[in-house]
N, C-alpha and C positions, 0 to 999 in steps of 0.2 A: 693398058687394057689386056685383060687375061681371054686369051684363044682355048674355048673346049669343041673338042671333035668328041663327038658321039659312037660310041663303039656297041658293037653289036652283043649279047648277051656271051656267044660262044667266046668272042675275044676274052671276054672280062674272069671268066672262072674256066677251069680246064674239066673234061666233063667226066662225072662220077663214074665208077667202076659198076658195071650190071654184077647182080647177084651172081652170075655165073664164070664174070673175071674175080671175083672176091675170094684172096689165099685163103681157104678153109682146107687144113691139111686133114684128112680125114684116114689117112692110111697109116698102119699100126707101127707103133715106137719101133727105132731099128735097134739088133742089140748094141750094147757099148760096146767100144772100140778103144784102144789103147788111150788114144788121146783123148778119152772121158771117162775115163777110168782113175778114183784118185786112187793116189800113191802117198803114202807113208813116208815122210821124208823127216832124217834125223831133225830138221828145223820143227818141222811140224809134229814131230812128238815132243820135244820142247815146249809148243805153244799149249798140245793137249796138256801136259803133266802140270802146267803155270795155270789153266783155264781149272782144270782138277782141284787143285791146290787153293786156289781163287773161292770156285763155289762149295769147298770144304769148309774154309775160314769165314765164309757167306754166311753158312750154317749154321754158325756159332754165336752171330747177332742177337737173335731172340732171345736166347738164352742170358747173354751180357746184358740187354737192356732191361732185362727182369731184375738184374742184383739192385743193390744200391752202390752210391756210388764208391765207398770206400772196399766191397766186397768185390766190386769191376776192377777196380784199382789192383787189389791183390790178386784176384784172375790173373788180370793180364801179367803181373811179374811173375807170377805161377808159369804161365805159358811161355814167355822169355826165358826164364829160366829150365824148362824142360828142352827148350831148341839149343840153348849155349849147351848141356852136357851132351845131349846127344850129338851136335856137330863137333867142339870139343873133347868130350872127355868127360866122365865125374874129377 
């Protein structure tokens, strides 16, 4: 046989916050401070210059998906072939 004790309303929920305990921070931004301040870190200009790099090649979509496919085809070894001389060498 299951024992239920009847508990009072306030036991059962803890009680709301009145409109005037409610965090409404209402006082004006503070300026930033070192430790909210970003910084430029050799990592992070890495990540820019790959993110750069990224939404360049992005770019170039539209344009590929317009050729056919044997014109995509030679694109792209166009474009392989312009990154090997320039990191390489002619």
């Amino acid at each position: 046989m299951l024992n239920v004790v009847a508990q009072s309303e306030e036991e059962i929920s803890p009680p709301s916050p009145s409109l005037s305990e409610s965090a409404v921070d209402t006082s004006p931004p503070s300026p930033p401070t070192t430790s909210t301040v970003a910084l430029v870190t050799p990592e992070k200009e890495n990540t820019l210059a790959v993110d750069e790099d990224e939404h360049f090649m992005l770019s170039l979509v539209p344009s590929l998906r317009r050729l056919s496919n044997q014109k995509r085809a030679q694109a792209r070894m166009r474009m392989q072939q312009v990154l090997y001389d320039v990191e390489f060498g002619e």
